[in-house]
Rosetta silent file (secondary structure, phi, psi, omega in degrees, C-alpha in Angstrom):
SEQUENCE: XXXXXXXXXXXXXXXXXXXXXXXXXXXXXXXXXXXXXXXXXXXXXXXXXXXXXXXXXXXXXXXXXXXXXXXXXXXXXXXXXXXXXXXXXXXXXXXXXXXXXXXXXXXXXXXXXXXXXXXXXXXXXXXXXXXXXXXXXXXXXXXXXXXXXXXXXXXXXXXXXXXXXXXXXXXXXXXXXXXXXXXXXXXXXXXXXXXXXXXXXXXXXXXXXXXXXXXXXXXXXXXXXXXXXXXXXXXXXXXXXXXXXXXXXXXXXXXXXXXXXXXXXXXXXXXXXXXXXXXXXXXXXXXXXXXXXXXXXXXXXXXXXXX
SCORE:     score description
SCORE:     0.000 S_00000001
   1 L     0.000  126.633  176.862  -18.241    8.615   16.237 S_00000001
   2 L   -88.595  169.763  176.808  -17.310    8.044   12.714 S_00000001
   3 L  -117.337  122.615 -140.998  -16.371    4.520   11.201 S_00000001
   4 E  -123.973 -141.561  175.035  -13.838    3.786    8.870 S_00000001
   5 E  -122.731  124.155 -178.591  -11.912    0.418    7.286 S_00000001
   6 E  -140.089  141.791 -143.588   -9.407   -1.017    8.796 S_00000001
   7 L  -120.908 -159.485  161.706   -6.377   -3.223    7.270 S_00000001
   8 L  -156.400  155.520  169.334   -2.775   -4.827    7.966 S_00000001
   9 E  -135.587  152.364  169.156    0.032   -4.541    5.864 S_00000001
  10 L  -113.982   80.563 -173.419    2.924   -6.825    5.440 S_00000001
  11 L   -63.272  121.687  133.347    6.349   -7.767    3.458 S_00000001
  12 L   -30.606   98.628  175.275    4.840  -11.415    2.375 S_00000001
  13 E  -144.790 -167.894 -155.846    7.762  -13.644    3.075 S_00000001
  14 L  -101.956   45.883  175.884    8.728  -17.257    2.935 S_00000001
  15 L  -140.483  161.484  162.423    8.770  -17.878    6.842 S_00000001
  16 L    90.896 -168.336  172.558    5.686  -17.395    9.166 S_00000001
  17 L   -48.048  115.312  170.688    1.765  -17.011    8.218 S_00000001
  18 L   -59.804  167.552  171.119    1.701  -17.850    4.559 S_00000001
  19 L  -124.612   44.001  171.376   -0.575  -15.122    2.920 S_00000001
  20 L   -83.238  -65.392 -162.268   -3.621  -17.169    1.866 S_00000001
  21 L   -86.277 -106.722  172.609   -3.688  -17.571    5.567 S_00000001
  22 L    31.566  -69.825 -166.352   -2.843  -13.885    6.675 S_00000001
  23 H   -69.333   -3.704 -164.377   -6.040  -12.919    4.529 S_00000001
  24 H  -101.216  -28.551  155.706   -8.111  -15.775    5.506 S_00000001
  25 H   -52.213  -50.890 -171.274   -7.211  -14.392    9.306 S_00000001
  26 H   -79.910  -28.614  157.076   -8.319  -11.372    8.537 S_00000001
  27 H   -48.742  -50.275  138.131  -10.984  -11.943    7.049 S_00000001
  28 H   -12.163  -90.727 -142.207  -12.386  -14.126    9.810 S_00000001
  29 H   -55.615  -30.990 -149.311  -11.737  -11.222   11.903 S_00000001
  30 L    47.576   51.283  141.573  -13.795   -8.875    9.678 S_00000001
  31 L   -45.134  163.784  172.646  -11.060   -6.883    8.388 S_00000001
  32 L  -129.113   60.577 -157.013  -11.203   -4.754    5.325 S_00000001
  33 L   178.230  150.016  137.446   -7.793   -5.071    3.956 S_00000001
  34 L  -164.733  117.085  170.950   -4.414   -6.502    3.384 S_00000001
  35 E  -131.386  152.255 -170.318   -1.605   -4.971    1.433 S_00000001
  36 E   -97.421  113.449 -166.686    1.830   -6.033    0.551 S_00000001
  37 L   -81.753 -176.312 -154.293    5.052   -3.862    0.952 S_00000001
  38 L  -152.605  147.625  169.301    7.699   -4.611   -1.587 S_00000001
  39 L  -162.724  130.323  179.637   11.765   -4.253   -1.676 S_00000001
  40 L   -96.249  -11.121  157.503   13.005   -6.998   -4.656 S_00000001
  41 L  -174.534 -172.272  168.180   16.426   -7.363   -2.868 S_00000001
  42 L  -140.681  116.588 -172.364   18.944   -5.580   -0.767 S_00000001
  43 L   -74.720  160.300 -169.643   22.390   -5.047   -1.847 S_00000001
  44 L   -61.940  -25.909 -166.591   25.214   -5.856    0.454 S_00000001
  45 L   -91.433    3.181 -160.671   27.071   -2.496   -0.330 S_00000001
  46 L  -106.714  119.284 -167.082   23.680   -0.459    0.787 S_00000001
  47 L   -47.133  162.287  159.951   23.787    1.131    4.890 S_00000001
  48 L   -64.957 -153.570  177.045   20.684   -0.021    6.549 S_00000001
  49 L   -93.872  164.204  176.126   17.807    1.822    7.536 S_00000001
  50 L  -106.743 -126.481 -146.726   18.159    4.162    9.972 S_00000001
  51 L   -11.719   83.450  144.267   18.707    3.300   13.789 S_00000001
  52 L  -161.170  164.385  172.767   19.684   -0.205   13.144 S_00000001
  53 L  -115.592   35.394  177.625   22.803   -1.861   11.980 S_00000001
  54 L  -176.427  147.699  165.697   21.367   -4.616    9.447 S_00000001
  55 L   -53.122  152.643 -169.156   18.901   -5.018    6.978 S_00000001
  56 L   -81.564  136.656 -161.218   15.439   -5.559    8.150 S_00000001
  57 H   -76.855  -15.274 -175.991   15.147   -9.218    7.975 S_00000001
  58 H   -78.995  -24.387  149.145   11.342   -8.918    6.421 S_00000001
  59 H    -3.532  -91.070 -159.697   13.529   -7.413    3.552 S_00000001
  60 H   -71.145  -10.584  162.904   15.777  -10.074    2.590 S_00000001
  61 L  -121.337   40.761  179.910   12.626  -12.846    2.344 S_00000001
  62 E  -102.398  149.075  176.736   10.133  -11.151    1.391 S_00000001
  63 L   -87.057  174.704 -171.506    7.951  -12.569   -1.699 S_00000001
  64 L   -96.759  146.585 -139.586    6.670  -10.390   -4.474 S_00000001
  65 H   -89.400  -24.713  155.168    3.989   -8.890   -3.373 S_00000001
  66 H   -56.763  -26.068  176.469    1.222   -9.529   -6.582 S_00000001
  67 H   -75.318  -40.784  177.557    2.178  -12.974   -6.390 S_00000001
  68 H   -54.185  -72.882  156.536    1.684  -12.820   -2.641 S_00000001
  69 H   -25.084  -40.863  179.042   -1.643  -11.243   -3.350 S_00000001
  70 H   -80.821  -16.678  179.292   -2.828  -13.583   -6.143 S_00000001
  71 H   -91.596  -46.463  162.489   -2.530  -16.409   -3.174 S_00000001
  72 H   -36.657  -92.758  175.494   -4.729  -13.701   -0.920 S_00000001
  73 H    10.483  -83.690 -171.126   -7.167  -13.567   -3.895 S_00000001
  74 H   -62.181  -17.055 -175.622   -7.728  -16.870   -4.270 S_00000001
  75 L  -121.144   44.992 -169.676   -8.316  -17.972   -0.648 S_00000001
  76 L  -178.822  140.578  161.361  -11.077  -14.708    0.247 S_00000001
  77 L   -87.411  -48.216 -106.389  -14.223  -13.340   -0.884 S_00000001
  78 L  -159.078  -65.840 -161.718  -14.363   -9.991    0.434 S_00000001
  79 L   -49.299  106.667  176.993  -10.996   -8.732    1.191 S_00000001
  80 L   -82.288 -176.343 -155.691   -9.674   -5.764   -0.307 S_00000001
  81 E  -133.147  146.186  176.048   -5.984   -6.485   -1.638 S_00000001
  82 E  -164.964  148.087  146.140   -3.439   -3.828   -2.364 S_00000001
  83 E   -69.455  145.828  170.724    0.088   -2.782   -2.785 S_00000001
  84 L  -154.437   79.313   -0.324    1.445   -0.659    0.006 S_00000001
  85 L  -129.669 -174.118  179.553    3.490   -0.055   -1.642 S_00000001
  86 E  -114.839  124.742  141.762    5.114   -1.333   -5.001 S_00000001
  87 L    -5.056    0.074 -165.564    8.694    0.022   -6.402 S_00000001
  88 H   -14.176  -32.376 -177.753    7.062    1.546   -9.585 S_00000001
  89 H   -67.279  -37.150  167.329   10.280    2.806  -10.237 S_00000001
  90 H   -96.699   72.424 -173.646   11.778   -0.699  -10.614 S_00000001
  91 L  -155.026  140.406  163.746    9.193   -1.823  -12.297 S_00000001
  92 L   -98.154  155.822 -150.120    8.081   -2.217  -16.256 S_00000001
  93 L  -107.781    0.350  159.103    5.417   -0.450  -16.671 S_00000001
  94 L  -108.372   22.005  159.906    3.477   -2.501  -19.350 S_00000001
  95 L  -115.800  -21.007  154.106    3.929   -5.652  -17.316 S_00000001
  96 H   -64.402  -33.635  179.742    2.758   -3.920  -14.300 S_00000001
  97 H   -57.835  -53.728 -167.582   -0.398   -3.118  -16.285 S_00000001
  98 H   -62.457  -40.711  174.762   -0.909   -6.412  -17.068 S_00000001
  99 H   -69.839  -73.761  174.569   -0.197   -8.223  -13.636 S_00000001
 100 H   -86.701  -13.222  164.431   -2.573   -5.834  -11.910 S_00000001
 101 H   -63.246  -27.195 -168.962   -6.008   -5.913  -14.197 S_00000001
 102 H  -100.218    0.448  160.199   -5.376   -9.387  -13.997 S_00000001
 103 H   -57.964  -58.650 -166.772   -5.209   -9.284  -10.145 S_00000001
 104 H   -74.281  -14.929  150.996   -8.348   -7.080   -9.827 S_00000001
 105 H   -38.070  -86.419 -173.029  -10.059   -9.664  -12.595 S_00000001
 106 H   -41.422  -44.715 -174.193   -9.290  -12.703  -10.888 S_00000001
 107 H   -67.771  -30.554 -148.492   -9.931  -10.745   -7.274 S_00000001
 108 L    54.522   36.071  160.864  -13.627   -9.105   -8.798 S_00000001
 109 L    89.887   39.885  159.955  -12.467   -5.801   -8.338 S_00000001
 110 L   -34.721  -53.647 -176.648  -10.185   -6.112   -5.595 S_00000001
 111 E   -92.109  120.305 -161.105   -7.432   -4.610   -6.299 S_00000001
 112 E  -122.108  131.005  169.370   -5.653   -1.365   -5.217 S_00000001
 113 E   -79.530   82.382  175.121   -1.977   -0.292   -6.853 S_00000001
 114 E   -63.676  125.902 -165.908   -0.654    1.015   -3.712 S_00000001
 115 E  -130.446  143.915  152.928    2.881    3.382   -5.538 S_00000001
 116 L  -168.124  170.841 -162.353    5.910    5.303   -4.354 S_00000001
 117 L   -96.634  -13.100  161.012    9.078    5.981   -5.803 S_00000001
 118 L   100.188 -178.200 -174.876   11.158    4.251   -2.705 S_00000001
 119 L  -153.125   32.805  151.904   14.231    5.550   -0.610 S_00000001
 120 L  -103.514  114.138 -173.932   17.187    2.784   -1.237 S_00000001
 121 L   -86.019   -8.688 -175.612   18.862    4.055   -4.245 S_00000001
 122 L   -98.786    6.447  168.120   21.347    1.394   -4.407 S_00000001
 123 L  -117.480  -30.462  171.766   18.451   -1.064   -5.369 S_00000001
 124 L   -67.263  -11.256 -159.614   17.080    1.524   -7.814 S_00000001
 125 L   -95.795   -4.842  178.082   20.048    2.078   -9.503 S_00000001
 126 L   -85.921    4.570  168.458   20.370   -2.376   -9.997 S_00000001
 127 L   -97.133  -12.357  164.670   17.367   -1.439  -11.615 S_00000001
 128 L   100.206   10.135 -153.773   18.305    0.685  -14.381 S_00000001
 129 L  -116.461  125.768  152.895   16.539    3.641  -12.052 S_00000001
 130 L   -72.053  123.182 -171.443   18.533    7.025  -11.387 S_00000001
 131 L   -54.844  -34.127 -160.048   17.351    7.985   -7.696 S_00000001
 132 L   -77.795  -27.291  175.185   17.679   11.483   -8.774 S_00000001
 133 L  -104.869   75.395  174.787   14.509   12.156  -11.277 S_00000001
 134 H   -85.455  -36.961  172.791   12.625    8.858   -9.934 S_00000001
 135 H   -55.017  -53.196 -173.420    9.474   11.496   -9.301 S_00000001
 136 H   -58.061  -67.645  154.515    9.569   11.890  -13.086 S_00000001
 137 H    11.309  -82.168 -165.269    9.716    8.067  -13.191 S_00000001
 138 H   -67.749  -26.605  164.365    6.998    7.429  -11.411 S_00000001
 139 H   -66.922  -48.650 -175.155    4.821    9.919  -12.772 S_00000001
 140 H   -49.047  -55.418  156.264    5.334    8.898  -16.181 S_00000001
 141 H   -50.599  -25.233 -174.806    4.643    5.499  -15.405 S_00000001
 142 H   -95.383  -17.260 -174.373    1.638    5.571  -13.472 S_00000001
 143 H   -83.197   17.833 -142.599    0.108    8.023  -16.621 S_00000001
 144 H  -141.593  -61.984  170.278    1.174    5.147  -18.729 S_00000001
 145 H   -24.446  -77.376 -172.121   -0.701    2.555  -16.257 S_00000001
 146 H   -69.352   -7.209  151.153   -3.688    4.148  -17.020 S_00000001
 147 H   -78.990  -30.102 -166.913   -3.440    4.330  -20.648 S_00000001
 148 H   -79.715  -36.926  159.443   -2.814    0.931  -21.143 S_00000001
 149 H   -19.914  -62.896 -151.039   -6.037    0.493  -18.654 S_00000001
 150 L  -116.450    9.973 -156.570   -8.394    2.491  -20.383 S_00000001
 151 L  -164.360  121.455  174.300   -7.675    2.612  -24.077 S_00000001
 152 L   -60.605  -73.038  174.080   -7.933   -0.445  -26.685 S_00000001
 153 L   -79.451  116.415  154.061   -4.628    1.168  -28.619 S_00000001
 154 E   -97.160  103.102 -149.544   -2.271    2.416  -26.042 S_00000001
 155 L  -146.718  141.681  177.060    0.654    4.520  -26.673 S_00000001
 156 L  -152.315  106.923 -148.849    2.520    6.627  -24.527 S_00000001
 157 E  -110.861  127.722  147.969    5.339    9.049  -25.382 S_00000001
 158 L  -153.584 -163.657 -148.706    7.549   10.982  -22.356 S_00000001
 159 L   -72.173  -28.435 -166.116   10.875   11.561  -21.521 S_00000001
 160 L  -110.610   -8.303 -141.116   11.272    7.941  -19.323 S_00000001
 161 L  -144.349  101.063 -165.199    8.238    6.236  -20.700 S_00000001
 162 E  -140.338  117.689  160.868    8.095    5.727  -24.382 S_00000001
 163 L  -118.158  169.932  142.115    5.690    3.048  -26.553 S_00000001
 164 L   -82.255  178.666  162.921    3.930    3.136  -29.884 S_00000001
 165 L   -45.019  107.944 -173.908    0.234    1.742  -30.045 S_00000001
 166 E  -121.793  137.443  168.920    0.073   -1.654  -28.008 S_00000001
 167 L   -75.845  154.108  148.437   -3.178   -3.970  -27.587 S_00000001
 168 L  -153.582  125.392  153.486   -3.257   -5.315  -23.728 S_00000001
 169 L  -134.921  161.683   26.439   -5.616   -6.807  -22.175 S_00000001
 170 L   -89.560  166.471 -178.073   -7.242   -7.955  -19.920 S_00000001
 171 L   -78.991  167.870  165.912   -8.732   -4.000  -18.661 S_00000001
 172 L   -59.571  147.685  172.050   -9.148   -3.793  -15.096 S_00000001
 173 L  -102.210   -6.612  158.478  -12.962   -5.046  -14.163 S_00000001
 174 L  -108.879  137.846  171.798  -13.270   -1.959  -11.959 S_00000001
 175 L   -76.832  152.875   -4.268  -13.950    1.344  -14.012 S_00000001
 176 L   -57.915  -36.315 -167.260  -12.719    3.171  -15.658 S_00000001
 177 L  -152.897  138.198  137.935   -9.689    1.491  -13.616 S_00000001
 178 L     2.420   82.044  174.348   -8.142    0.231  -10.876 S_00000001
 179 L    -8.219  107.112  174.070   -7.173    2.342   -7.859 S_00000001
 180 E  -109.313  150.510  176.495   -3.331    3.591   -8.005 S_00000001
 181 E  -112.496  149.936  171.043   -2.768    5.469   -4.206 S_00000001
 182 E   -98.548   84.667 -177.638    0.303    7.605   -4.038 S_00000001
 183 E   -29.064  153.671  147.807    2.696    6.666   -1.540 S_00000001
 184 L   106.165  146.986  151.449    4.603    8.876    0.864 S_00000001
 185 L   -77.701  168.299  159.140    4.910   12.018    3.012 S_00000001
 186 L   124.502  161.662 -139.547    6.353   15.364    2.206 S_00000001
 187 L   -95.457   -3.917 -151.663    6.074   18.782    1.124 S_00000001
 188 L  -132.614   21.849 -170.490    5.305   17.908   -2.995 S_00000001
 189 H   -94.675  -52.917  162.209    3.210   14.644   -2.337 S_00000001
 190 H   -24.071  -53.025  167.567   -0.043   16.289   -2.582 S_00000001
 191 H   -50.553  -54.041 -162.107    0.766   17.472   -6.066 S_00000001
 192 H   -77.326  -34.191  173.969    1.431   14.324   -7.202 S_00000001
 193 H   -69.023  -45.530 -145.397   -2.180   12.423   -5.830 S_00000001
 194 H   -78.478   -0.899  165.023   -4.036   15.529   -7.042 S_00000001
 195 H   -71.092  -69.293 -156.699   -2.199   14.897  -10.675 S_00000001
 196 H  -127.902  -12.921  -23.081   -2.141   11.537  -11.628 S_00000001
 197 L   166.032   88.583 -164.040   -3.068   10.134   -8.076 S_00000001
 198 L  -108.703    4.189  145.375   -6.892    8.320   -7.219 S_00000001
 199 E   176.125 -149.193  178.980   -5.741    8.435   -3.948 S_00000001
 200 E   -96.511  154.202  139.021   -3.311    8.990   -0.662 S_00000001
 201 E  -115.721   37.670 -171.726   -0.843    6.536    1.168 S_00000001
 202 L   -53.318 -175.953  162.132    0.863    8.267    3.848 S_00000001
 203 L  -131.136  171.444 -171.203    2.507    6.822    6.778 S_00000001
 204 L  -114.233  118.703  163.282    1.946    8.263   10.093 S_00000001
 205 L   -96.539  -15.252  163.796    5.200   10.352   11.385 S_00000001
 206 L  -152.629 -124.956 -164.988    3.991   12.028   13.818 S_00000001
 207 L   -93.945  149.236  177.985    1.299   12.261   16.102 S_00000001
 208 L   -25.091  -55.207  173.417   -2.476   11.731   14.397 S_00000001
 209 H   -18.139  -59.590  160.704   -2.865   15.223   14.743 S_00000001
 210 H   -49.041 -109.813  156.174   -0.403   16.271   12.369 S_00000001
 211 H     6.664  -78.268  158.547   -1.776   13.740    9.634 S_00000001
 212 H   -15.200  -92.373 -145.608   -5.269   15.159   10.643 S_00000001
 213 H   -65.905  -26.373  172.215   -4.352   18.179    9.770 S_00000001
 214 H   -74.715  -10.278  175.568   -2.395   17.346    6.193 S_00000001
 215 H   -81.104  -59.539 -140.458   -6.060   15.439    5.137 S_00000001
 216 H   -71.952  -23.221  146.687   -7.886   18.728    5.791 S_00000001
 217 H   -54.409  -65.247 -171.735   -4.992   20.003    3.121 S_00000001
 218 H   -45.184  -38.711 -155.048   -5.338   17.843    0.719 S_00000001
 219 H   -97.543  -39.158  178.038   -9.059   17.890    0.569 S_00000001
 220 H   -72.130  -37.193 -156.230   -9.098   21.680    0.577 S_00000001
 221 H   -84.549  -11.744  178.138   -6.577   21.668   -2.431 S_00000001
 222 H   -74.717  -65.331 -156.516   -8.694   18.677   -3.846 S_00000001
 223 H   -68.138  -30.222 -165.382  -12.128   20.642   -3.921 S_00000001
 224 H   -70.041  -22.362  176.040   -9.766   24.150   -5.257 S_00000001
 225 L  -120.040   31.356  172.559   -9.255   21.971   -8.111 S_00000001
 226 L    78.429   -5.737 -176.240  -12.621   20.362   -9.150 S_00000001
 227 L   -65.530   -2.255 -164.086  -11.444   16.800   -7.669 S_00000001
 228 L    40.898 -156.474  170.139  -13.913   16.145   -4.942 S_00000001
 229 L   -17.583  128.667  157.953  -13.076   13.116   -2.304 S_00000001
 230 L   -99.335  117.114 -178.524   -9.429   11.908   -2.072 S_00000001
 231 E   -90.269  136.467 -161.753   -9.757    8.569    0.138 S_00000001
 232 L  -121.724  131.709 -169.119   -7.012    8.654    2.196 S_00000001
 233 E  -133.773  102.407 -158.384   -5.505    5.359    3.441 S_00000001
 234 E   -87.693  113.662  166.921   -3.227    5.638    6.200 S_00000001
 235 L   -87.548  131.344  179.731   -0.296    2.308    5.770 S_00000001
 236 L    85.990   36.666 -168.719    1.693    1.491    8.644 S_00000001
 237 L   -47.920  -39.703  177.164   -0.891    3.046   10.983 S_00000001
 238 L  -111.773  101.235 -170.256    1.429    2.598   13.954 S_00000001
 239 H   -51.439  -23.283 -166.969    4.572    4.465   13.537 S_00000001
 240 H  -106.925   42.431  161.838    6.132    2.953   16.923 S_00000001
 241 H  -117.801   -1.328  171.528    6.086   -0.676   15.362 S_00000001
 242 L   -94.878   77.857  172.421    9.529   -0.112   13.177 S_00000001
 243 L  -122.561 -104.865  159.987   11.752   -0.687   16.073 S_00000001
 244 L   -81.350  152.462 -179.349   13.998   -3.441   16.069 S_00000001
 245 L   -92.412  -12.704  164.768   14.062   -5.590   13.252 S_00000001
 246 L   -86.480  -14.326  175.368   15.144   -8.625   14.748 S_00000001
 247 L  -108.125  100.745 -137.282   12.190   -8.530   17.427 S_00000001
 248 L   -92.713  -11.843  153.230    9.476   -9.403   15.814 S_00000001
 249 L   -47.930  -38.502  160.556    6.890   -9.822   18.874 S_00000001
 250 L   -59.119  -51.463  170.439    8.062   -5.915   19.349 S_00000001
 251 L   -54.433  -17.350 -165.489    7.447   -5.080   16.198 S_00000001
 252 L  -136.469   31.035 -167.487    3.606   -5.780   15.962 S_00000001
 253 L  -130.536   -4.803  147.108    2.550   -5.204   19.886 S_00000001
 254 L  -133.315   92.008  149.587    1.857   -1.430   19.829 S_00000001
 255 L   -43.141  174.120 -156.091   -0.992   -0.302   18.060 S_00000001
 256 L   -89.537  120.036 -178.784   -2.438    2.859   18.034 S_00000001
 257 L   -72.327  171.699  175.481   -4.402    3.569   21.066 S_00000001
 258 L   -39.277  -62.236 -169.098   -8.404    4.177   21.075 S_00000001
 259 H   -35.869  -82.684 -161.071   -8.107    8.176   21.685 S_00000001
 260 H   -48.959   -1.081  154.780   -5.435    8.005   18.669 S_00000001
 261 H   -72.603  -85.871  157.798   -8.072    6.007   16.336 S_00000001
 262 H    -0.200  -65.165 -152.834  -10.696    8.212   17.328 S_00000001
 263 H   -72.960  -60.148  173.473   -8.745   11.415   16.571 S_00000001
 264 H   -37.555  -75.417 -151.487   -7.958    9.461   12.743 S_00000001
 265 H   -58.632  -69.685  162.254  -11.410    8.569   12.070 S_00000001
 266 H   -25.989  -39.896 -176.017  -13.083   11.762   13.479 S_00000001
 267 L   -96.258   14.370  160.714  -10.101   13.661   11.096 S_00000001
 268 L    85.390   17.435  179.178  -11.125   12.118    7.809 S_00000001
 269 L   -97.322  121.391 -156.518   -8.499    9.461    7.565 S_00000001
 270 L   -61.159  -56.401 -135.468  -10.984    6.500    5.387 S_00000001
 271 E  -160.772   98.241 -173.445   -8.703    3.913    6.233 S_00000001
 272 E  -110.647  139.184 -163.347   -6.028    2.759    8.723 S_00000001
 273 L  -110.123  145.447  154.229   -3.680   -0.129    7.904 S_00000001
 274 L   -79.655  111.138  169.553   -1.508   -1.713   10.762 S_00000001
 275 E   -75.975  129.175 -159.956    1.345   -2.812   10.121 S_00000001
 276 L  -129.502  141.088  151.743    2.413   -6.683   11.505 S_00000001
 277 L   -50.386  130.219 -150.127    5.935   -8.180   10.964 S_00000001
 278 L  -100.720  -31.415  179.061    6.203  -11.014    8.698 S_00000001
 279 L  -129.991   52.885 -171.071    8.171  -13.567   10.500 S_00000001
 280 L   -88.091  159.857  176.681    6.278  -13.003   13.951 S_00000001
 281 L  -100.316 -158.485 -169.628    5.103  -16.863   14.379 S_00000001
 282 L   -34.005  -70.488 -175.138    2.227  -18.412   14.182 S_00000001
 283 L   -57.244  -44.499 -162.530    0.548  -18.116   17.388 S_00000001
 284 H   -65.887  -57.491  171.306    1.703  -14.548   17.860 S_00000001
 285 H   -37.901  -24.530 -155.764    0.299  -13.489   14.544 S_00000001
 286 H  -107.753  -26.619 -155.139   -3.075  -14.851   14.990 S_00000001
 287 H  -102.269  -20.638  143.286   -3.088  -13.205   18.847 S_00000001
 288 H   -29.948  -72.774  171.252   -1.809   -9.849   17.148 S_00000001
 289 H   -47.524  -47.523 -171.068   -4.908   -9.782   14.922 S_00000001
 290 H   -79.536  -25.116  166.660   -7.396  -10.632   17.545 S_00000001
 291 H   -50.726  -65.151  165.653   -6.039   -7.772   19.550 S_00000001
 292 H    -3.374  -68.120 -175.315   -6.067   -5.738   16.301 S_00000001
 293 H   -44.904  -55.083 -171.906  -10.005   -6.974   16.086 S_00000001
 294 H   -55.419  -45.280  159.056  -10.752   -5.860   19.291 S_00000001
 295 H   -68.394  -33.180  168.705   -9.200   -2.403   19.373 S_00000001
 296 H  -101.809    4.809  170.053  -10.700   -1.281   16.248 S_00000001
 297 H   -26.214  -72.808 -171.203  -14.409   -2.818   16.811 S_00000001
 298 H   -44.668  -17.351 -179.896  -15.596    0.301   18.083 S_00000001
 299 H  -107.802  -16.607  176.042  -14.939    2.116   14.914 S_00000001
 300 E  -102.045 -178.624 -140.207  -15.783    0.112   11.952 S_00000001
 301 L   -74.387  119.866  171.970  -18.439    0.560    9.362 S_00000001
 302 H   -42.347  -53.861  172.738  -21.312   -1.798   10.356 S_00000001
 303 H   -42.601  -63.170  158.208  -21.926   -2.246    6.909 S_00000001
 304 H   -53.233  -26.686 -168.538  -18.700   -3.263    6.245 S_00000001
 305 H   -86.657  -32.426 -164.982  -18.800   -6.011    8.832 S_00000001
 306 H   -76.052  -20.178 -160.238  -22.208   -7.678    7.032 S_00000001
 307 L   -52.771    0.000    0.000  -20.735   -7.949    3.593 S_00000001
């Protein structure tokens, strides 16, 4: 049986398990994870998601998720900390550089840029972001990341992304850089990790299987093109926890069964993240995890457990 890493993900928000304590839970627990999903508002004039008829309430409170993190940070030794994911598109892109090196400082090399280009367009566009070339966007930006990373003068000219030579610091303290994972499903996402990409961030849409079988792509088109290892980090591990949004005990109470773990690990997915609801309470949250603990025992990295 192989053994992987296993996480939670969250929107951060200002009701429930603060997320000092979230990571401090998980840690306990001997998790290896916690990343923060990210929406910066939701306008009134924008349909919901679909089947439902209102915005998801971890939406409309959710905190931003490096700040959210930087409270993780600070209350954990061990834990890694990621976006899953961040807006990049509504985002500047030499104040994201700056904001995460000094997360993975302050963390001691912590820190994973979890990216995707998003799917409300009425929040990108209060953002200065056209939905329709947002792929350009987001490429441009993340090649921009990593100059500013990796290079004492940075400058970076493209069509959405344009500086002269800028000092920044501080660099990342892991080399050359900081992890960015590429968000997303889809027939052109693969291009985009094995481009600019250090690693994957699907969601799971359909049965493990499926998934399975897109790593065993990736990895072939990864070796056809000198890249070795992709680590693949599956967010939102349990697709049948986005049901209603007002129930939030629903929302975080079916996990992935053993078999369907199994079938992940055994298929070359590194890393499965769970996703838990944000304004679940206290009690629930804490009895959520220790299920969480229990179900994925059998599978994680020994190794992982001693650090």
């Amino acid at each position: 049986m192989s053994t992987r890493r296993f996480g939670v993900c969250t929107f951060a928000t200002d009701e429930g398990l603060r997320p000092d304590e979230l990571a401090v839970a998980l840690e306990e627990r001997g998790f290896d994870s916690l990343f923060v999903s990210e929406h910066t508002h939701y306008p009134v004039a924008a349909p919901p998601p679909p089947d439902t008829d209102m915005p998801p309430h971890d939406y409309l409170r959710s905190l931003d998720p490096l700040v959210a993190l930087a409270a993780a940070a600070a209350a954990t030794e061990r834990l890694s900390l990621g976006t899953g994911i961040a807006l990049i598109v509504q985002r500047d892109p030499i104040t994201l550089a700056k904001e995460a090196a000094s997360l993975d400082v302050l963390s001691g090399g912590r820190m994973r840029l979890g990216v995707g280009a998003g799917w409300l367009r009425e929040e990108m566009a209060n953002h200065g972001t056209d939905p329709r070339t947002r792929m350009a966007l987001m490429r441009e930006r993340v090649l921009a990341l990593k100059q500013i990373w990796t290079q004492e003068r940075a400058e970076f000219h493209g069509d959405f992304v344009d500086f002269d030579p800028i000092y920044s610091w501080p660099k990342p303290a892991q080399k050359p850089h900081l992890p960015v994972l590429i968000g997303g499903n889809g027939p052109t996402v693969f291009d985009r990790v094995l481009e600019y990409g250090d690693g994957w961030a699907p969601n799971l849409l359909g049965p493990p299987e499926s998934l399975v079988a897109d790593v065993a792509e990736l990895r072939r088109r990864a070796d056809d093109a000198g890249r070795g290892n992709i680590p693949v980090t599956l967010i939102g591990a349990d697709r049948r926890g986005f049901t209603d949004p007002t129930a939030d005990t629903a929302r975080t109470s079916a996990p992935l069964t053993a078999d369907e773990i199994a079938v992940l690990a055994d298929g070359g997915v590194d890393e499965c993240v769970f996703f838990r609801a944000a304004g679940a309470d206290r009690d629930a949250a804490l009895a959520f995890l220790d299920h969480l603990a229990e179900l994925t025992e059998p599978f994680r990295d020994p190794l992982m457990r001693e650090r």
